[in-house]
C-alpha positions in Angstrom: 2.0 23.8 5.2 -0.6 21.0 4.4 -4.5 22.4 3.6 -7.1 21.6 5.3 -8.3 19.6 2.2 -5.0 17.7 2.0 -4.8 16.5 5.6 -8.2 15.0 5.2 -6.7 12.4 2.6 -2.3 12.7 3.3 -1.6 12.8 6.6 1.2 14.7 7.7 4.4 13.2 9.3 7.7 15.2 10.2 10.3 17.4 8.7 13.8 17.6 8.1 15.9 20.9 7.4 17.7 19.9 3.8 19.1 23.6 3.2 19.2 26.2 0.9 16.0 27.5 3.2 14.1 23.9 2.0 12.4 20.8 4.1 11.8 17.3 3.1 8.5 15.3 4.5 8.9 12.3 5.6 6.5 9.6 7.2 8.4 7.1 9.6 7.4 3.7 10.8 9.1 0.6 12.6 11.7 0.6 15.5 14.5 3.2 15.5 17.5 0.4 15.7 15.5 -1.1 12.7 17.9 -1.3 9.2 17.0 1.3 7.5 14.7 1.6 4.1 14.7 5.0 2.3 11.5 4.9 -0.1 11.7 6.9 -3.1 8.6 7.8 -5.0 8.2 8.8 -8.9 7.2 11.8 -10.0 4.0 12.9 -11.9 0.9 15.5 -10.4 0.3 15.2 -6.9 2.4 12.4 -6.2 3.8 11.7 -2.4 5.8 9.4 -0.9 2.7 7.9 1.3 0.8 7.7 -2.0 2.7 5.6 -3.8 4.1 3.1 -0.9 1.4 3.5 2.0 0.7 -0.1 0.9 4.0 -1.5 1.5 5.9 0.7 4.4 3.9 -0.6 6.6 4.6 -4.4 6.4 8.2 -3.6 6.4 7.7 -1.6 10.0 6.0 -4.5 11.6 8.9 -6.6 10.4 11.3 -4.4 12.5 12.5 -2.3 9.5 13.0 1.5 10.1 11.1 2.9 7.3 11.7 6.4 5.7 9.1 7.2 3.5 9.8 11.3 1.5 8.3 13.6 -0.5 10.9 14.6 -3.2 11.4 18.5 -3.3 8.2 19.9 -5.0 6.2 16.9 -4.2 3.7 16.0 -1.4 4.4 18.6 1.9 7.9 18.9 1.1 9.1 22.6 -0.1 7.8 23.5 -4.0 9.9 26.7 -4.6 9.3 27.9 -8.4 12.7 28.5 -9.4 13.9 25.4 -7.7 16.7 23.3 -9.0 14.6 19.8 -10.1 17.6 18.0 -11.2 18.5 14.4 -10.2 21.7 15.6 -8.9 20.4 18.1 -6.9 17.4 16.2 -5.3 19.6 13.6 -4.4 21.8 15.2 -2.3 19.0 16.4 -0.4 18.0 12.9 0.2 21.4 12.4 1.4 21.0 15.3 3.3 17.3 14.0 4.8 19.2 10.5 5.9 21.5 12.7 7.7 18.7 14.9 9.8 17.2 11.5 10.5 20.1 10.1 12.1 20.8 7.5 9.4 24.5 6.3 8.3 23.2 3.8 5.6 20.2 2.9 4.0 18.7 0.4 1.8 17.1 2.7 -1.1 13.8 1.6 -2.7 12.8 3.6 -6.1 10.2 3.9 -8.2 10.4 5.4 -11.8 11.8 8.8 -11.2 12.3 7.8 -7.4 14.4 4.8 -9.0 16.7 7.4 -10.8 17.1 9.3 -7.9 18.1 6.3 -6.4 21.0 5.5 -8.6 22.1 8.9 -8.4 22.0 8.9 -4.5 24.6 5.6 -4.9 26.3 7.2 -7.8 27.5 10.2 -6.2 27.0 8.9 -2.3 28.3 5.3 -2.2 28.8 4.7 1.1 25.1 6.0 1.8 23.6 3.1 0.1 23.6 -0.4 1.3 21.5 -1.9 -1.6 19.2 -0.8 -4.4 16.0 -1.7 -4.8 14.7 -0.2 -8.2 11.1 -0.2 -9.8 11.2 1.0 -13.4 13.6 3.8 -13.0 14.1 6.4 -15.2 17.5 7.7 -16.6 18.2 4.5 -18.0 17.1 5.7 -20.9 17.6 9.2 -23.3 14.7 11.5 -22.6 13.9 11.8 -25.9 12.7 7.7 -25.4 10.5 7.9 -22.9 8.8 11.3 -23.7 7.1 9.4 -26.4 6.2 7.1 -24.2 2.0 7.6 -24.2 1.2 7.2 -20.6 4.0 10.2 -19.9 2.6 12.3 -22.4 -0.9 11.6 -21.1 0.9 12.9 -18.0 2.0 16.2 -18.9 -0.7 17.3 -21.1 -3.2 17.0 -17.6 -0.7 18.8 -15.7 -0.4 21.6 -18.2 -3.6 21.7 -19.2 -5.3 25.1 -20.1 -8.2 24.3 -17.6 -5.8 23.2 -14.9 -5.6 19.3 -13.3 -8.7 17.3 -12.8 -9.6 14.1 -11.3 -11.3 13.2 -14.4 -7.8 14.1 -16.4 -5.3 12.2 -13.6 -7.9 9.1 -14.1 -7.4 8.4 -17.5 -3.7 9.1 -17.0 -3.5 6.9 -15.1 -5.4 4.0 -16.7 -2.5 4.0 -19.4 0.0 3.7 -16.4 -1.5 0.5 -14.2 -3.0 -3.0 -15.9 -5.1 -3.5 -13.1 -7.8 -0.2 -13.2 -9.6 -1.6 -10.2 -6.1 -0.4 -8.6 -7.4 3.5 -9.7 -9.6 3.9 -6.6 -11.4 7.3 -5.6 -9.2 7.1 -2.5 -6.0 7.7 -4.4 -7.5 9.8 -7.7 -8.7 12.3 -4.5 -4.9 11.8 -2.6 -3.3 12.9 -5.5 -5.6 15.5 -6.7 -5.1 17.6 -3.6 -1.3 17.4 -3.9 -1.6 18.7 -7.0 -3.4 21.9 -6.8 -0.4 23.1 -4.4 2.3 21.9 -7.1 3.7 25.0 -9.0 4.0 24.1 -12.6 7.6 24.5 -12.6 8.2 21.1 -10.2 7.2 19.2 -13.8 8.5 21.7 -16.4 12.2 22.1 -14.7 12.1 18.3 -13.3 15.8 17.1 -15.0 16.2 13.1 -15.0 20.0 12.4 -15.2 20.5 9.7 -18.0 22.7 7.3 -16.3 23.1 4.5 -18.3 26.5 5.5 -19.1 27.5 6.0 -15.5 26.4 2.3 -14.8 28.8 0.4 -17.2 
């Protein structure tokens, strides 16, 4: 369950039974006959699904979408078990299994970075799920060994691992290599994602698997 801290900053929505003993958060919005969006957010220390789209859901609902907005397993409110299974293939079968619990045939899936992968794996393996992509530099496309030298993801795990644990300070200046715009890096969302965090086992990051699909895709 949320803390006290988080709910001050992530509000809390519902919950869907995914099993293996685990539940997904989700946030919905907009009319329940609406076409349905699945939002899909990256990875990365405290990050949520209302985190990263809580700016763009909502103009979808009022438009007379049906908007699905998850926490990934290990993310936001959603279960974090230690010696989860963080691969792409896993997590998205569990979003498969989320559009299920919510009553949803078909959805149009929207993905950002590690959400984008998931994404592609969630058409890959569950085509008749997926009406139509919509992807945001996904990963997976491709070799790991690319885009861990990539300096804004290694800026990335070094504050998550660090010895002295996460800090706002730390997820800042991660996050200044990550976004052109810094005026974007507001105390609002440095404080959103710093309470995630402190409830996300090390593990989520150290065990997180993205699928390189490239060569599925040809």
């Amino acid at each position: 369950m949320p803390t006290e801290e988080q709910l001050k900053v992530v509000p809390e929505g519902k919950y869907a039974d995914v099993g293996d003993g685990l539940r997904m958060h989700y946030h919905e919005a907009g009319p329940d006959s609406g076409r349905v969006l699945l939002w899909i957010h990256g990875s990365g220390p405290g990050a949520s699904g209302y985190s990263n789209f809580k700016r763009n859901y909502p103009y979808f609902a009022e438009r007379g979408y049906r908007c699905l907005v998850a926490d990934t397993l290990g993310y936001g409110y959603s279960s974090m078990p230690e010696d989860g299974d963080y691969s792409s293939a896993y997590l998205a079968g569990k979003y498969k299994k989320l559009l299920e619990a919510a009553g949803a045939e078909r959805a149009c899936v929207i993905g950002n970075s590690q959400g984008g992968n998931l994404s592609i794996q969630l058409a890959l393996d569950f085509p008749e799920t997926v009406e139509r992509l919509v992807l945001m530099a996904p990963g997976g496309l491709e070799q790991r060994e690319v885009y861990m030298e990539m300096e804004g993801i290694q800026a990335m795990m070094k504050s998550f691992f660090a010895k002295e644990g996460i800090t706002r300070e730390g997820m800042r200046n991660t996050f200044k290599l990550q976004l052109f715009d810094e005026k974007l890096i507001t105390d609002e969302i440095i404080e959103e994602r710093f309470q995630i965090a402190q409830t996300q086992p090390k593990t989520v990051i150290a065990k997180m698997k993205v699928a390189y699909l490239a060569e599925r895709l040809k």
